[in-house]
matplotlib code that plots the C-alpha trace (Angstrom):
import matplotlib.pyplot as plt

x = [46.2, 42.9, 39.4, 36.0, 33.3, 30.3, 27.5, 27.4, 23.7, 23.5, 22.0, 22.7, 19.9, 21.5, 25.3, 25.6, 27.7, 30.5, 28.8, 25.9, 25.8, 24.7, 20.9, 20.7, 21.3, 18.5, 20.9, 21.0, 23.1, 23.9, 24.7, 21.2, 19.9, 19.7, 23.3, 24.0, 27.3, 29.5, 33.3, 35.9, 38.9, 42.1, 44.8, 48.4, 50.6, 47.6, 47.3, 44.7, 46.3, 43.8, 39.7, 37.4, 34.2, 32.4, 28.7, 26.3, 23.0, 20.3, 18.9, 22.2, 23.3, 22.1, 23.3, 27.1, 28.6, 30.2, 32.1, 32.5, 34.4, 36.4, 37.3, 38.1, 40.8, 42.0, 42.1, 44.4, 47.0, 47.2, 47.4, 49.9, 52.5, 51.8, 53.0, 56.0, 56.9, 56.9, 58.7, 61.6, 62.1, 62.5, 65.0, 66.9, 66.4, 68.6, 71.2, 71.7, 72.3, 74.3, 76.5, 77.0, 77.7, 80.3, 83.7, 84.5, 84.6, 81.4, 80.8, 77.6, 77.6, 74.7, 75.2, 76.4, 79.4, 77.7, 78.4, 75.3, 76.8, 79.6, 80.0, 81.6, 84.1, 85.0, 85.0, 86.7, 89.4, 89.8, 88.6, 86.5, 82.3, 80.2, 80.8, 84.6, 83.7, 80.5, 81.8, 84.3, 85.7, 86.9, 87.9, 90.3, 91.7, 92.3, 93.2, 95.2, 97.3, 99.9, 98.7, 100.1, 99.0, 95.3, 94.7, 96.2, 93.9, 90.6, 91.8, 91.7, 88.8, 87.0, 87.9, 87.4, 83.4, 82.9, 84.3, 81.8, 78.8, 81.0, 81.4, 84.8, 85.9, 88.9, 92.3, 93.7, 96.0, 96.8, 98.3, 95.7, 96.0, 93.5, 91.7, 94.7, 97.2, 98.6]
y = [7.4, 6.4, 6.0, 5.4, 6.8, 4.1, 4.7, 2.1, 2.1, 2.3, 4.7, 5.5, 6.8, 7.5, 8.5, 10.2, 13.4, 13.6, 16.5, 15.3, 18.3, 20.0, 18.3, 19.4, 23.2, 22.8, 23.5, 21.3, 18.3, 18.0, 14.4, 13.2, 12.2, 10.4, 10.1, 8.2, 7.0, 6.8, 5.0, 4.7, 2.5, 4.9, 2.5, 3.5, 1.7, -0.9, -1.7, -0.5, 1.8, 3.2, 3.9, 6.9, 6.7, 9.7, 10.1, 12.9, 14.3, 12.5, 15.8, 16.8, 13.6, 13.6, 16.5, 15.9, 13.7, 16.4, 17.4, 14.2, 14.1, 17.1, 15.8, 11.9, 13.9, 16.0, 12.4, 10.6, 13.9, 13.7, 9.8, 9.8, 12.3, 10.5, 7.1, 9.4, 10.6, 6.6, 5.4, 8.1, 7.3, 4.0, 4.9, 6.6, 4.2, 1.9, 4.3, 5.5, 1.6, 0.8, 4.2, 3.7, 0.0, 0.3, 0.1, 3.0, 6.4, 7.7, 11.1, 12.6, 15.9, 18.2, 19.7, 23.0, 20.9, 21.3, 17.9, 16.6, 13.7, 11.9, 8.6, 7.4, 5.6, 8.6, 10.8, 8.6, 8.3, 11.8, 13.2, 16.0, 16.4, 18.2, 21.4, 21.1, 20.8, 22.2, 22.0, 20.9, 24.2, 23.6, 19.9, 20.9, 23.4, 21.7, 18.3, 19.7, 22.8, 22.9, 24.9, 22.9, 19.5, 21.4, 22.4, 18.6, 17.1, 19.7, 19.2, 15.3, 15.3, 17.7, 15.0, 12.0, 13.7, 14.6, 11.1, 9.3, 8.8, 6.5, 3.4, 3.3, 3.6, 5.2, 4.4, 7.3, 7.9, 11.6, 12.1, 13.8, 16.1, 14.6, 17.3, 16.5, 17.7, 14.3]
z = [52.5, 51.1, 53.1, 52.2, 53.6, 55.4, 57.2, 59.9, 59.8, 63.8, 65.6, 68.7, 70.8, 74.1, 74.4, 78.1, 78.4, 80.4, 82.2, 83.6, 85.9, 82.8, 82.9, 86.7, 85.7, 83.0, 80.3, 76.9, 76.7, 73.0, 73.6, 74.7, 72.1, 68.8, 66.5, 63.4, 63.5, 60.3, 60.1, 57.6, 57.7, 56.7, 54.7, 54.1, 51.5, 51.2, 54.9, 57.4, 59.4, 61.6, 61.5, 62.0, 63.9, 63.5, 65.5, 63.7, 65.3, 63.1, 61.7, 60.1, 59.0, 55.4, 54.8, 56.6, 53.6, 52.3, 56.0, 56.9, 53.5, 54.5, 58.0, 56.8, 54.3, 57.3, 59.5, 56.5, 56.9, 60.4, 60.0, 57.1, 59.6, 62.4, 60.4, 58.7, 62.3, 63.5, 61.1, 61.2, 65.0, 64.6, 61.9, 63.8, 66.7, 64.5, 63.5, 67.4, 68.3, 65.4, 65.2, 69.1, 69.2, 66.3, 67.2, 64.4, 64.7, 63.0, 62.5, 60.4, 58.8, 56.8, 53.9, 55.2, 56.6, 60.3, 62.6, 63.7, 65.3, 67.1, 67.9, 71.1, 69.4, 67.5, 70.9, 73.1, 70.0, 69.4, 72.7, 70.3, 71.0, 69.1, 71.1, 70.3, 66.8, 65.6, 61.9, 59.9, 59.8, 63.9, 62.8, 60.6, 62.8, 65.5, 63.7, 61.7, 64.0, 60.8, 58.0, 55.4, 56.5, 57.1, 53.6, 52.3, 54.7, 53.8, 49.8, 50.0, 52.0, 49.1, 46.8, 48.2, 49.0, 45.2, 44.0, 46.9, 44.6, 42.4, 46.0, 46.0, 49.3, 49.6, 52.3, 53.6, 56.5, 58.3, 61.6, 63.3, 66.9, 69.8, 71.8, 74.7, 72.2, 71.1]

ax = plt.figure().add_subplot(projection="3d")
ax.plot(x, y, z, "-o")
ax.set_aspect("equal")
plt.show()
């Protein structure tokens, strides 16, 4: 994010607290009185994205550059995550509705081989959720109750992972055992 710091020229010579109780009990209200107010537009990937508007007490105002430098860096981070944090909902807004709509059984693992989702498709196929199979360590037991047809299945699977990379998708065909025993 980039920003540049201008100083509107305006002053504003009354701004009136939201505690205008204050003025009755004879205390100070910080507000009342004379502020220079001083915005920056805040661009990401070379499109405005938001804006500061920061209001200083006249008195401190040439001498607040360098803070309003500080907190116009501090405004782009917090502008920059809340973009990041935008953009990977609606990312995952897509996924959900395409990984639910499709008529495939989708499952995604992590790295560590954990299953971080299930599609209904693959559910209402198999009759496994995620609390049936947490990893692929409770897949391949219960898909696969014969030893023999476990480690062939876990082996081509291996495989088949490592070789991804390359695009070439792979046919493959095992009998697998539904949560309801068939």
């Amino acid at each position: 994010l980039v920003g540049s710091l201008m100083n509107t020229g305006g002053v504003f010579s009354r701004i009136y607290s939201r505690h205008e109780k204050r003025k009755e009990e004879g205390l100070p209200d910080l507000w009342n009185q004379e502020l220079h107010g001083y915005s920056a537009g805040l661009a990401w990937n070379k499109t405005l994205s938001g804006a500061v508007e920061i209001l200083i007490r006249e008195e401190l105002s040439p001498h607040a550059i360098h803070v309003l430098d500080a907190y116009l860096g501090i405004a782009s981070l917090a502008l920059d995550g809340w973009v990041t944090r935008q953009t990977l909902n609606i990312s995952e807004e897509r996924f959900r509705k395409i990984a639910t709509t499709n008529p495939l059984p989708i499952s995604l693992i992590d790295r560590s081989g954990h299953y971080l989702f299930l599609s209904p498709t693959f559910t209402e196929l198999f009759g496994y959720t995620l609390d049936d199979i947490p990893s692929g360590r409770e897949w391949f037991m219960n898909a696969f109750p014969n030893l023999a047809d476990q480690t062939l299945a876990r082996e081509t699977w291996k495989k088949d992972l490592a070789s991804s990379f390359s695009h070439e998708g792979l046919p493959r065909q095992f009998m697998v055992r539904c949560k309801d025993g068939t």
